[in-house]
C-alpha positions as YAML, in Angstrom:
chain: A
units: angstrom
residues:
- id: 1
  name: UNK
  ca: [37.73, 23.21, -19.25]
- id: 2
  name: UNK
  ca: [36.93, 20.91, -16.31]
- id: 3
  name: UNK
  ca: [34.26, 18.63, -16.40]
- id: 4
  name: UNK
  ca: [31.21, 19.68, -14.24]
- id: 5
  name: UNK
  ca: [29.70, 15.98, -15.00]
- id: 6
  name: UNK
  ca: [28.74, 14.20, -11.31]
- id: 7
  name: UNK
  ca: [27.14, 11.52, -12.72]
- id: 8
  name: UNK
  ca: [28.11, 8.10, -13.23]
- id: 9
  name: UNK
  ca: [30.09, 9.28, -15.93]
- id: 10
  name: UNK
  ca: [32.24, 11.50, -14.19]
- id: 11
  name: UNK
  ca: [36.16, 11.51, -14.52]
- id: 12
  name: UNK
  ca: [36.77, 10.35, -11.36]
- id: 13
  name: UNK
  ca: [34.24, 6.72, -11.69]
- id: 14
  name: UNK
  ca: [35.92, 3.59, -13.24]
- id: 15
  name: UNK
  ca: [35.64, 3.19, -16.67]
- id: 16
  name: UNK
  ca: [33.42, 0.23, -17.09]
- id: 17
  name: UNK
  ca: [31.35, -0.56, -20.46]
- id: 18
  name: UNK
  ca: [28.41, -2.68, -18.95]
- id: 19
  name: UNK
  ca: [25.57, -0.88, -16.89]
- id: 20
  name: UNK
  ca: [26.68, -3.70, -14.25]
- id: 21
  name: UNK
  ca: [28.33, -6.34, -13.22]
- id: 22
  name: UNK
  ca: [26.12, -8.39, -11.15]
- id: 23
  name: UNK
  ca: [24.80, -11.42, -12.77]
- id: 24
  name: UNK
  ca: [21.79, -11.99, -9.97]
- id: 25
  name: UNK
  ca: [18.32, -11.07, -11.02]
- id: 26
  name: UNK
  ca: [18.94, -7.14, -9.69]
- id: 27
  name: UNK
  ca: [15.88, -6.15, -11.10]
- id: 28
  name: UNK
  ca: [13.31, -7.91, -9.01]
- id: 29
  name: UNK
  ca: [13.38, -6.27, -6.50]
- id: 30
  name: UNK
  ca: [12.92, -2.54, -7.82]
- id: 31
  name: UNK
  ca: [10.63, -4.22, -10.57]
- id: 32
  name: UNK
  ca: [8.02, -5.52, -7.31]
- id: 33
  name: UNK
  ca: [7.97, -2.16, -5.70]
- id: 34
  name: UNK
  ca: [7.13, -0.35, -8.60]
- id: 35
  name: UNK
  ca: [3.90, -2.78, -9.25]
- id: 36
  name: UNK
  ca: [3.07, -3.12, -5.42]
- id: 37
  name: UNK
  ca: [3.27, 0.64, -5.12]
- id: 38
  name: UNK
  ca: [1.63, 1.72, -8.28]
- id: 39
  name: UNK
  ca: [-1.10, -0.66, -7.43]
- id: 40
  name: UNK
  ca: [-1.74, 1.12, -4.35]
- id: 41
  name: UNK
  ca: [-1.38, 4.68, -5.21]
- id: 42
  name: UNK
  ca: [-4.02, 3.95, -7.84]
- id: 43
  name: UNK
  ca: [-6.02, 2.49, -5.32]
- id: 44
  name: UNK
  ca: [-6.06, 4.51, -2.56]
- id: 45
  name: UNK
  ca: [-6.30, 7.68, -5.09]
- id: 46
  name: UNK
  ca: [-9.93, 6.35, -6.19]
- id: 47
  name: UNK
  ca: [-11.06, 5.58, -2.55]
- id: 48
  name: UNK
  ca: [-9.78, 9.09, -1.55]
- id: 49
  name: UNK
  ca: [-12.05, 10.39, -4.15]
- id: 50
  name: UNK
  ca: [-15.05, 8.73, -3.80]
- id: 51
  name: UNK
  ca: [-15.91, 10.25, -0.78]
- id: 52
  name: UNK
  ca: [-18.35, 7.44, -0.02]
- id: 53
  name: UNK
  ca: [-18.42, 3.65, 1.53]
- id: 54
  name: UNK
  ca: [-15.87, 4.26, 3.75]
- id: 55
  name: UNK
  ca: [-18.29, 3.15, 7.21]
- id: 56
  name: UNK
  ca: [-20.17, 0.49, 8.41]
- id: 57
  name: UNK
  ca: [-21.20, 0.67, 11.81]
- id: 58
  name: UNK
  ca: [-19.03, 0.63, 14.02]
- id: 59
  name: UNK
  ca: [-16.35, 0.57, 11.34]
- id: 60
  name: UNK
  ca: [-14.81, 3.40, 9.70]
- id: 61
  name: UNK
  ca: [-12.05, 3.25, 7.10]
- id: 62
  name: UNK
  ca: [-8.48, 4.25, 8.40]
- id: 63
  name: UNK
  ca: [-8.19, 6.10, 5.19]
- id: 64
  name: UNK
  ca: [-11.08, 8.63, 6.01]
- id: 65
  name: UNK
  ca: [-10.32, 8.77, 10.30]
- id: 66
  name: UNK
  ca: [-10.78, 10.78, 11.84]
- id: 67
  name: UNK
  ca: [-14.09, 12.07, 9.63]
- id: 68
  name: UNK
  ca: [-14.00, 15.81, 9.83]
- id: 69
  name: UNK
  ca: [-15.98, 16.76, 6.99]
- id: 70
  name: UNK
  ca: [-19.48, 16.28, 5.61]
- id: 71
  name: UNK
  ca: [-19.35, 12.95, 6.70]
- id: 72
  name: UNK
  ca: [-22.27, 10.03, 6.88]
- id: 73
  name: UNK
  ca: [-23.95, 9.58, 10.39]
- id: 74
  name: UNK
  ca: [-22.03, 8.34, 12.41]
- id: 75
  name: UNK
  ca: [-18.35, 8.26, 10.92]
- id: 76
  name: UNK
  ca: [-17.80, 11.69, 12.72]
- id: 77
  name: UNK
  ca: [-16.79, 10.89, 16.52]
- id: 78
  name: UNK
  ca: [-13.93, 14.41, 17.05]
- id: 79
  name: UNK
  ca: [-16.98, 16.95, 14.83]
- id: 80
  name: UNK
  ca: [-17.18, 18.22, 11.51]
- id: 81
  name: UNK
  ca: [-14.92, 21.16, 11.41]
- id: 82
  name: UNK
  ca: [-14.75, 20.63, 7.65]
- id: 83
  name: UNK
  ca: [-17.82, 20.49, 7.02]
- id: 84
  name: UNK
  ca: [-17.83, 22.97, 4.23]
- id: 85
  name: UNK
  ca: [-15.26, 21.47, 2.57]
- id: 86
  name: UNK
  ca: [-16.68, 20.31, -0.80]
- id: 87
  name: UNK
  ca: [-14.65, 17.43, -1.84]
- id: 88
  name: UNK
  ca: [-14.13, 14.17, 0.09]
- id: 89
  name: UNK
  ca: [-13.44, 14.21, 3.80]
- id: 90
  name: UNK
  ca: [-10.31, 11.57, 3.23]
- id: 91
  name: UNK
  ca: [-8.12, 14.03, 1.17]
- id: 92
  name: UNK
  ca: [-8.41, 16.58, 4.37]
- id: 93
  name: UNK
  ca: [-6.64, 13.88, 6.40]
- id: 94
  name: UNK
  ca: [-4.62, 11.56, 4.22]
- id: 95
  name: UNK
  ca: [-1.56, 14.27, 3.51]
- id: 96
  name: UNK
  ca: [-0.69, 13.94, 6.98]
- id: 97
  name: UNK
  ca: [-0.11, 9.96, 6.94]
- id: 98
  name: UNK
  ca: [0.61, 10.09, 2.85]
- id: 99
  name: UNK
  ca: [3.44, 13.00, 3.68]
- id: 100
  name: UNK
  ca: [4.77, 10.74, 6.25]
- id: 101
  name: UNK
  ca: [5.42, 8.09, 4.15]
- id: 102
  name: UNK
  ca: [6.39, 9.64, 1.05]
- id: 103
  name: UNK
  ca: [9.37, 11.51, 3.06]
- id: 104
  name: UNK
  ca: [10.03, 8.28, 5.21]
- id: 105
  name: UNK
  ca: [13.74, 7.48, 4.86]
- id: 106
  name: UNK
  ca: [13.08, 3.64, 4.07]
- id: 107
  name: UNK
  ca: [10.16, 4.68, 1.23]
- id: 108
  name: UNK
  ca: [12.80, 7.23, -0.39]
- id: 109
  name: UNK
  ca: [14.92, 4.44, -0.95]
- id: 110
  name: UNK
  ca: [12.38, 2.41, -2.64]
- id: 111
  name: UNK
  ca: [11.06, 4.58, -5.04]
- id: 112
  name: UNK
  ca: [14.01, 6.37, -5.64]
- id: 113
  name: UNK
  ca: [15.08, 3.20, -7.07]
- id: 114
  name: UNK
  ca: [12.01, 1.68, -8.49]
- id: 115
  name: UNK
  ca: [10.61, 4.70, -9.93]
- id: 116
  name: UNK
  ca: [13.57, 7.08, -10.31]
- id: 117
  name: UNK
  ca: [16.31, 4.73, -11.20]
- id: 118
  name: UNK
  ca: [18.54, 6.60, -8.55]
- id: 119
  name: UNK
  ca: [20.01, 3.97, -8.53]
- id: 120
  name: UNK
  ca: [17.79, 1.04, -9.15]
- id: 121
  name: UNK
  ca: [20.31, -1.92, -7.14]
- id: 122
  name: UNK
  ca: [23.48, -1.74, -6.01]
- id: 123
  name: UNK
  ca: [25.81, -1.94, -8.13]
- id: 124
  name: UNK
  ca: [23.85, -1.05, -10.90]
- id: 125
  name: UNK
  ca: [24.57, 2.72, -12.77]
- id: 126
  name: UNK
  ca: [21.63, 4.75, -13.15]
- id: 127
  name: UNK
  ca: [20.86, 6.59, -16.12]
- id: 128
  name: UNK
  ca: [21.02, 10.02, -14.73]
- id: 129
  name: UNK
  ca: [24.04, 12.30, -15.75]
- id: 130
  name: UNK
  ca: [24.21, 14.46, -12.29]
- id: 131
  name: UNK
  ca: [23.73, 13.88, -8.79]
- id: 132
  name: UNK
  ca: [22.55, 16.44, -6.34]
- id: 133
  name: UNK
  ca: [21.23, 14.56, -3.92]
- id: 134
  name: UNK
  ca: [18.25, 16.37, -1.27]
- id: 135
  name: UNK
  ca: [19.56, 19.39, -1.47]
- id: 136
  name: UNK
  ca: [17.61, 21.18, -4.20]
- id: 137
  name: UNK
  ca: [14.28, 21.80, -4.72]
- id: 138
  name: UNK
  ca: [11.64, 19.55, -4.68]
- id: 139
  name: UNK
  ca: [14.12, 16.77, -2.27]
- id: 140
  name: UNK
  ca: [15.45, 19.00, 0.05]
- id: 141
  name: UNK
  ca: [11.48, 19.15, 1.03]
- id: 142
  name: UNK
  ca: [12.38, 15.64, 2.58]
- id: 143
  name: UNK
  ca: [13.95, 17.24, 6.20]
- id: 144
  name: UNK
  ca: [10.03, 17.74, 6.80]
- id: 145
  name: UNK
  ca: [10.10, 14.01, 7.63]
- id: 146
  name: UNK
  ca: [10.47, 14.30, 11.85]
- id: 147
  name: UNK
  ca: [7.88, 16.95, 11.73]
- id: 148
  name: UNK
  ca: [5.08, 14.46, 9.96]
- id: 149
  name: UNK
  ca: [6.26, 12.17, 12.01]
- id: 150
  name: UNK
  ca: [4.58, 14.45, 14.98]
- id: 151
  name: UNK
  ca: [1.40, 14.29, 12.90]
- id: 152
  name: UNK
  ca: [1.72, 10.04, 12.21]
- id: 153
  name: UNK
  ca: [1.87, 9.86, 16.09]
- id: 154
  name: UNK
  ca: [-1.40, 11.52, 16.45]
- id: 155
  name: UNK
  ca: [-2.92, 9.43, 13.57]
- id: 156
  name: UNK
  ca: [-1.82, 6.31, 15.11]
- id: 157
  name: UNK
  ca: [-3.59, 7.69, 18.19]
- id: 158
  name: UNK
  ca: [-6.84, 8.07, 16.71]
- id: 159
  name: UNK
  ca: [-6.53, 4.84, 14.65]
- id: 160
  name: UNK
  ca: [-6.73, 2.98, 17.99]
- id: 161
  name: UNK
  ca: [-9.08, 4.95, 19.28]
- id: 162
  name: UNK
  ca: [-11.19, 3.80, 16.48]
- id: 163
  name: UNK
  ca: [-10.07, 0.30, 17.35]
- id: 164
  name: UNK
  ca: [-11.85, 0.79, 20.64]
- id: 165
  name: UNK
  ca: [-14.78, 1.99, 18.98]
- id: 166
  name: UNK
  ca: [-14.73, -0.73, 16.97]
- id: 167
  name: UNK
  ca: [-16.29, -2.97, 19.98]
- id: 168
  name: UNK
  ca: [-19.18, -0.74, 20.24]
- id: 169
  name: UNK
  ca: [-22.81, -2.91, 19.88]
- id: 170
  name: UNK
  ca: [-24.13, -3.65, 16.33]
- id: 171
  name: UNK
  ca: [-26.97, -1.39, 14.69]
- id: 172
  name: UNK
  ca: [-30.42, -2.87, 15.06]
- id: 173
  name: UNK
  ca: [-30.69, -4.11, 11.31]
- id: 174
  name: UNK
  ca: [-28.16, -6.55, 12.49]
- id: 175
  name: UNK
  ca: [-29.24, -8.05, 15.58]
- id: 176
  name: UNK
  ca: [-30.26, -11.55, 15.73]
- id: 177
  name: UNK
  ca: [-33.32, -12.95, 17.55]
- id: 178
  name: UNK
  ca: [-35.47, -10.43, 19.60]
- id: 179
  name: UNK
  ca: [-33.77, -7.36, 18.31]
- id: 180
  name: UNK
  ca: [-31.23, -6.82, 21.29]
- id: 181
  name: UNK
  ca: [-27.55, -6.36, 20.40]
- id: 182
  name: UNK
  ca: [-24.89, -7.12, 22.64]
- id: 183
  name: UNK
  ca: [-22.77, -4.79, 24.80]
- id: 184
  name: UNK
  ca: [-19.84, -5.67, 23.35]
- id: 185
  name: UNK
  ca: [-19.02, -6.26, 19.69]
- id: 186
  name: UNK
  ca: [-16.37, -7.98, 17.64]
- id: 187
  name: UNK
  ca: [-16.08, -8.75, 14.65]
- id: 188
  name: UNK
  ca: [-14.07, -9.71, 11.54]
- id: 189
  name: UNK
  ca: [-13.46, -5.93, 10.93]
- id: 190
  name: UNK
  ca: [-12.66, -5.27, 14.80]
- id: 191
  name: UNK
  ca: [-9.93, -7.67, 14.49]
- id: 192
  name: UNK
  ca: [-8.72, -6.78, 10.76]
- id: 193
  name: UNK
  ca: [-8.43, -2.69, 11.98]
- id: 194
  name: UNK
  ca: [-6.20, -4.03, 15.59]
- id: 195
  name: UNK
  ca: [-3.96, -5.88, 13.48]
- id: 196
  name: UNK
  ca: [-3.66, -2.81, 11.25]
- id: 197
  name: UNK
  ca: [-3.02, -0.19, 14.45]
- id: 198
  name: UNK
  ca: [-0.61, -2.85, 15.45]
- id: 199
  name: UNK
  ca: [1.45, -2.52, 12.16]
- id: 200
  name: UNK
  ca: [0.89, 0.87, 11.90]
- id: 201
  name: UNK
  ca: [2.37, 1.35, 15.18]
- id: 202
  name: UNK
  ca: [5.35, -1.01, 14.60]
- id: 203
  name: UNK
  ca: [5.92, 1.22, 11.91]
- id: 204
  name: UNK
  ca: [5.55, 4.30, 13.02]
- id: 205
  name: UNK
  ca: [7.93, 3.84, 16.02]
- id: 206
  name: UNK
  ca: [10.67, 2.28, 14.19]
- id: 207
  name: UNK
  ca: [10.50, 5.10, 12.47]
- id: 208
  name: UNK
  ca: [14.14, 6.84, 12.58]
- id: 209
  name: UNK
  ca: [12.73, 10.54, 13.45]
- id: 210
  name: UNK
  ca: [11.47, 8.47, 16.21]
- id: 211
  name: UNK
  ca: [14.82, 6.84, 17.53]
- id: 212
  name: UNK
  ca: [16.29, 10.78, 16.93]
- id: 213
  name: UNK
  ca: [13.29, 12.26, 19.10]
- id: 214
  name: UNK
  ca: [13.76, 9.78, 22.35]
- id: 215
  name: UNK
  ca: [17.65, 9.64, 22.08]
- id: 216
  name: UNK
  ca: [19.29, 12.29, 20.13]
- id: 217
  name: UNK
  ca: [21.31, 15.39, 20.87]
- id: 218
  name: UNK
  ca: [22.56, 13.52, 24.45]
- id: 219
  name: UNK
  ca: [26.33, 13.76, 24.97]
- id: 220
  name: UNK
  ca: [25.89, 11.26, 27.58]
- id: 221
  name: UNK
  ca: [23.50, 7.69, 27.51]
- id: 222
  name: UNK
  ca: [24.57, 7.35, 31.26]
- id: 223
  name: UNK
  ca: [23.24, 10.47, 32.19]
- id: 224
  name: UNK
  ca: [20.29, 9.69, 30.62]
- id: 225
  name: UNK
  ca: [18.80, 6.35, 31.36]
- id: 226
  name: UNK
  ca: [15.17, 5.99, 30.77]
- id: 227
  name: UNK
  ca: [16.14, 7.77, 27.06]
- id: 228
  name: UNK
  ca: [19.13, 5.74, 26.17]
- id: 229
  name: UNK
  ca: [16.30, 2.28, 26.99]
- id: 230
  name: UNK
  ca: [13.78, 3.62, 25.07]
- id: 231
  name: UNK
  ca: [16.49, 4.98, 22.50]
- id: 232
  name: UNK
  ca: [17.50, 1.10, 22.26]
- id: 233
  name: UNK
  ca: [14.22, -0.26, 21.73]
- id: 234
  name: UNK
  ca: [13.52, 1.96, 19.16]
- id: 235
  name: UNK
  ca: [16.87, 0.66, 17.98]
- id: 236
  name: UNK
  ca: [15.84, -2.91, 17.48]
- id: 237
  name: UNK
  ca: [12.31, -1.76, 16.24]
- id: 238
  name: UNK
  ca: [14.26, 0.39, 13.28]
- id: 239
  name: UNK
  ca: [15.47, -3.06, 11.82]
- id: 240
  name: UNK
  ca: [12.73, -4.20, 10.59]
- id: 241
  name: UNK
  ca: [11.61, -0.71, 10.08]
- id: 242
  name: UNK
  ca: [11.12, -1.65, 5.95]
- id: 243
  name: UNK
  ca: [8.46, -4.78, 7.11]
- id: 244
  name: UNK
  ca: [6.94, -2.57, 8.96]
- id: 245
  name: UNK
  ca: [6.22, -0.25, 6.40]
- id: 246
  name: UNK
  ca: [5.23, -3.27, 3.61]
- id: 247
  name: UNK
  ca: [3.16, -4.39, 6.23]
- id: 248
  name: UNK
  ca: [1.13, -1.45, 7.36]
- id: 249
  name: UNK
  ca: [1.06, -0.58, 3.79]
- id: 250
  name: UNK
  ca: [-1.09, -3.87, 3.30]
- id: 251
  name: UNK
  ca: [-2.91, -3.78, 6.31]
- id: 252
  name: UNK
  ca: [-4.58, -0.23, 5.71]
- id: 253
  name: UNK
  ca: [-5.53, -1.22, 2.58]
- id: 254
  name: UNK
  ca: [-7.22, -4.16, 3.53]
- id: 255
  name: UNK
  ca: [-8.80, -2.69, 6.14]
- id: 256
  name: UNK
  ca: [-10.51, -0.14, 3.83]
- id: 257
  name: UNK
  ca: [-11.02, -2.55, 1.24]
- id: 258
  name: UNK
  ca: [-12.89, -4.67, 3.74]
- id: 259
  name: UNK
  ca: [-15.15, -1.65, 4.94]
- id: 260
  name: UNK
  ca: [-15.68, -0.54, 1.44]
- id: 261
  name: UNK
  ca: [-17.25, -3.67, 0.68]
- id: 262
  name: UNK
  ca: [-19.37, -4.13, 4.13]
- id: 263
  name: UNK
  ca: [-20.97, -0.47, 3.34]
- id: 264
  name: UNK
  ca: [-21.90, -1.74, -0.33]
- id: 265
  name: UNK
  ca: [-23.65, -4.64, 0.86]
- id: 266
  name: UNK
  ca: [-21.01, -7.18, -0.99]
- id: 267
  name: UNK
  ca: [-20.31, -9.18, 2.29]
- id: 268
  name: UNK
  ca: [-21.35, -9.41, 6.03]
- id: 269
  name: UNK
  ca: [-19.62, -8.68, 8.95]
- id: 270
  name: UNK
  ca: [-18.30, -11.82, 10.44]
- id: 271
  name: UNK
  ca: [-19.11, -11.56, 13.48]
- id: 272
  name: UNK
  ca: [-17.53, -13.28, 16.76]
- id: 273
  name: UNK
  ca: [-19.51, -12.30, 19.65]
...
């Protein structure tokens, strides 16, 4: 009877004793992304849940924007549609950028190795006896990738539009001298949350559904000019695609971390003009 093995150990693979070859330290780098990323799930999973200290005039946390539920005064600049909704605004909005990740094409290659083993390095066998790749149930749920990335787009949009907000006067309690706040803001936060939309949009459009959206399905660049430039820049963006994603990855957490601890009193704003 044939073998139906399409693992590592199948027939048709070489016939080699040790797990690998390679005598370099192969495991960092699977080893780092598994602590980086467990550190963050676990983080953003509580702020998600607290449902609380996630503004500071004129700051609200990327993690909770836009505010749609029973949010604080304030936080809520597009309504509160969701305003019945009886656990935390953030988990209304976050499967739209959290999806977008988690299906990303650069972030399935890091956890796939770091948490799955699938395989963990090049040149490294993974434990698991068969290989089916995306095409079963749950993976195959991966081809939803282009259509979060419509959704990211429109995050990204209201991330900067919070950026702009971001310059909006100071409340009262923190004016200096007779009272009067300025017309214009900015502060340590305005400048932490437009490096973050900066990143975020880095990442997003290096994104690969993004390079398929501007210059797929075209038989012929020359017919289509302004796609095939914009097709290249997207190009030269998807390089660097993974820093991207390590770096916006970062940068929204700061951001929130930075917000959290401005709405609990732990620090003050500082401020620029």
């Amino acid at each position: 009877m044939a073998s139906t093995d399409r693992g590592v150990t199948s027939p048709t693979r070489a016939r080699i004793e040790p797990r690998t070859l390679r005598q370099d330290r192969w495991w960092l780098a699977p080893l780092t992304t598994f602590v980086v990323f467990s550190a963050f799930v676990v983080y953003a999973t509580v702020r998600a849940f607290m449902g609380r200290d996630y503004y500071a005039s004129p700051y609200l946390s990327p993690f909770y924007s836009p505010c749609l539920g029973d949010c604080v005064e304030g936080a809520s600049d597009f309504g509160q549609p969701f305003a019945w909704w009886p656990l935390s605004a953030a988990l209304i909005i976050l499967i739209f950028p959290l999806g977008f990740r988690m299906t990303c094409y650069y972030y399935r290659k890091a956890y796939y190795r770091a948490f799955w083993l699938s395989p963990p390095a090049c040149g490294v066998a993974e434990p698991h006896q068969a290989y089916s790749g995306e095409t079963r149930l749950p993976l195959i749920l991966q081809n939803v990738h282009r259509y979060f990335w419509y959704a990211a787009v429109l995050v990204g949009a209201v991330l900067t539009f919070d950026v702009i907000l971001a310059f909006r006067p100071m409340p009262a309690e923190y004016a200096v001298g007779d009272g009067e706040t300025s017309g214009i803001h900015m502060g340590l936060g305005t400048l932490l949350m437009a490096v973050n939309v900066v990143f975020i949009w880095l990442y997003t459009l290096s994104c690969h559904s993004c390079r398929h959206v501007v210059g797929g399905r075209l038989r012929h660049f020359s017919q289509h000019p302004i796609r095939y430039r914009l097709w290249t820049w997207v190009s030269r963006l998807n390089t660097s695609h993974g820093r991207w994603a390590w770096y916006s990855l970062f940068s929204v957490a700061i951001v929130d971390l930075y917000i959290y601890l401005l709405a609990t009193g732990t620090i003050q704003d500082v401020r620029f003009f």
